[in-house]
C-alpha positions in Angstrom: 3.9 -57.2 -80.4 6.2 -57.1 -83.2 9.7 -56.1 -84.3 10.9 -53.5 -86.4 13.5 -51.9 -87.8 13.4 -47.9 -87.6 14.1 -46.2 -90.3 15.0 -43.3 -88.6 17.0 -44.9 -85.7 17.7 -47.5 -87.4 17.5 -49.9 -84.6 15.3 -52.9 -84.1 13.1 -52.9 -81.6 9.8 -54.6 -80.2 7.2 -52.5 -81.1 4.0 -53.0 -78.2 0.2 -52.5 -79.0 0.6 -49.1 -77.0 2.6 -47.7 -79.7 0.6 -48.8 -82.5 -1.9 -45.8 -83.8 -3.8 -47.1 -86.6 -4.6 -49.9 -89.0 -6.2 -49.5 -92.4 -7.1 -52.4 -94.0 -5.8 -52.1 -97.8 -6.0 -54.0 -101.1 -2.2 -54.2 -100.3 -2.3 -55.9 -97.0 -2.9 -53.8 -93.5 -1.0 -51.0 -93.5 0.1 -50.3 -89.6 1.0 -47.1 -87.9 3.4 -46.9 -84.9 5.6 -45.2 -83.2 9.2 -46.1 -82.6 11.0 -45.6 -79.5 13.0 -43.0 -80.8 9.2 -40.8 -81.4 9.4 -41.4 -84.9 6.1 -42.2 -86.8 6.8 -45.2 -89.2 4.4 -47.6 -90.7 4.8 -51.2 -91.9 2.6 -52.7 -94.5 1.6 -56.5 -93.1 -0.7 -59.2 -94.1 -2.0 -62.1 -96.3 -1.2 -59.4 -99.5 1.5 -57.7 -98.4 4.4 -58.2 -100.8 2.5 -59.3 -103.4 2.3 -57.1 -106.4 -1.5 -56.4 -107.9 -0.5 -56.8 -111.7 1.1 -60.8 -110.4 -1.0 -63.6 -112.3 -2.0 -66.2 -110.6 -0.6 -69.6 -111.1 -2.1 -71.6 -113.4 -3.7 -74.7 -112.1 -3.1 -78.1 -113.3 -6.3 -79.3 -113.2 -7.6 -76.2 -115.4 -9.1 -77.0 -118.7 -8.6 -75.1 -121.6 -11.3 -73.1 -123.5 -11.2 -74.5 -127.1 
C-alpha cells in the first residue's frame, strides 16, 4: 500500500495491491501501474534509481588514487 496523488483527480489517496496492474523493472527504477480510485490509469516510477538521472557521475571517492 502506498499513497498517491492523481493526476487526474488530483486527490491523494491510498493506493492497495488490488489496484496495482503491473510492474516493470527498469534501468530507471520500477515503474508501477495502478489504478486510482477515480478509474484512472496512472503509473509512478519507484525504487533504488528512481530520481536519479543516468548521465549523473558518481561521486568521487576519497580514497581513489589517481592514474599518473
Amino acid at each position: 500500500m502506498f499513497a498517491h496523488r492523481c493526476t487526474s483527480c488530483t486527490q491523494r489517496q491510498l493506493i492497495f495491491p488490488s489496484q496495482v496492474t503491473s510492474l516493470v523493472n527498469t534501468d530507471h527504477g520500477i515503474i508501477v501501474a495502478f489504478t486510482c480510485w477515480c478509474g484512472a490509469d496512472q503509473t509512478m516510477l519507484t525504487g533504488k534509481n528512481a530520481g536519479t538521472p543516468a548521465a549523473t557521475p558518481a561521486p568521487a571517492r576519497e580514497d581513489a588514487v589517481a592514474a599518473a
